[in-house]
C-alpha positions as CSV (number, residue, x, y, z in Angstrom):
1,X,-38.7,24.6,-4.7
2,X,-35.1,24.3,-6.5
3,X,-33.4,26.0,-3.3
4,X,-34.8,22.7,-1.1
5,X,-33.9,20.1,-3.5
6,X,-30.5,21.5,-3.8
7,X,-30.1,21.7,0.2
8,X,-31.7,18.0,0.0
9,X,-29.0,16.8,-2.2
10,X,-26.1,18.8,-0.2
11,X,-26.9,17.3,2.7
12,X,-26.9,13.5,1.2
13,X,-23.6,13.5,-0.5
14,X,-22.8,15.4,3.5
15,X,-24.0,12.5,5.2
16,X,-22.7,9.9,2.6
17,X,-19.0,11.1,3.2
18,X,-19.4,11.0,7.1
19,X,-19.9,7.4,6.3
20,X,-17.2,6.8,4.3
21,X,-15.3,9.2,6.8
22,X,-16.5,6.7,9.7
23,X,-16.5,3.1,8.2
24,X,-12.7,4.2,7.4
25,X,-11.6,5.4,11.2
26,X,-13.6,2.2,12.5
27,X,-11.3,-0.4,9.7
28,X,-7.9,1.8,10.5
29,X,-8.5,1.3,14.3
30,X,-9.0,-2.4,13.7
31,X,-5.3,-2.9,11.7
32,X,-2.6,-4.2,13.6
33,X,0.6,-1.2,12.6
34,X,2.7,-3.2,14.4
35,X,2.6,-6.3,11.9
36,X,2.9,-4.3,9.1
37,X,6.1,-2.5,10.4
38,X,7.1,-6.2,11.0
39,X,5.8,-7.2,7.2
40,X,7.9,-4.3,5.8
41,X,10.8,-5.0,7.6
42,X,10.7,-8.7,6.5
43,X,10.2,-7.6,2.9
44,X,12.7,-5.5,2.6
45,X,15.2,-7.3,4.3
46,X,13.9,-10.2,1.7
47,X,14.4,-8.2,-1.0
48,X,17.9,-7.4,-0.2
49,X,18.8,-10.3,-0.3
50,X,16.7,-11.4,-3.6
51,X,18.9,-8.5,-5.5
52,X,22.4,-10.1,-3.8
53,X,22.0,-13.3,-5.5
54,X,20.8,-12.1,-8.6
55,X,23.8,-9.6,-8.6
56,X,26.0,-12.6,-8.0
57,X,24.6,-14.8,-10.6
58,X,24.8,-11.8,-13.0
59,X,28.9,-11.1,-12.4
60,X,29.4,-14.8,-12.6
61,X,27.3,-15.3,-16.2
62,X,29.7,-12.5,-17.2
63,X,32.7,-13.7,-15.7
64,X,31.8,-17.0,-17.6
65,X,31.2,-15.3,-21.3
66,X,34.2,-13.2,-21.0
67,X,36.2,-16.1,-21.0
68,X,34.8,-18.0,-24.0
């Protein structure tokens, strides 16, 4: 009787990640790679230019105490 209940429980946590396994492949199909290539690309690109200015403002705030 333990053997069966043991099997019963195998095979439920078996079919249960097959789900997962299959709701997952069915969402990734459905993404659109292409616009988060573009979205990285964007971002980074973004972010390059975030870290310019701040470099900037940060030599020019210590060009500005050096001279007092």
């Amino acid at each position: 009787m333990k053997s069966y209940t043991m099997d019963k429980q195998v095979q439920t946590d078996h079919s249960t990640s097959s789900n997962v396994l299959l709701t997952g492949i069915i969402l990734l199909a459905n993404l659109d790679f292409n616009g988060f290539l573009d979205y990285g690309i964007r971002t980074v690109i973004g972010g390059v230019i975030w870290f310019g200015f701040q470099a900037l403002n940060d030599y020019r705030a210590g060009k500005k105490q050096n001279k007092q």
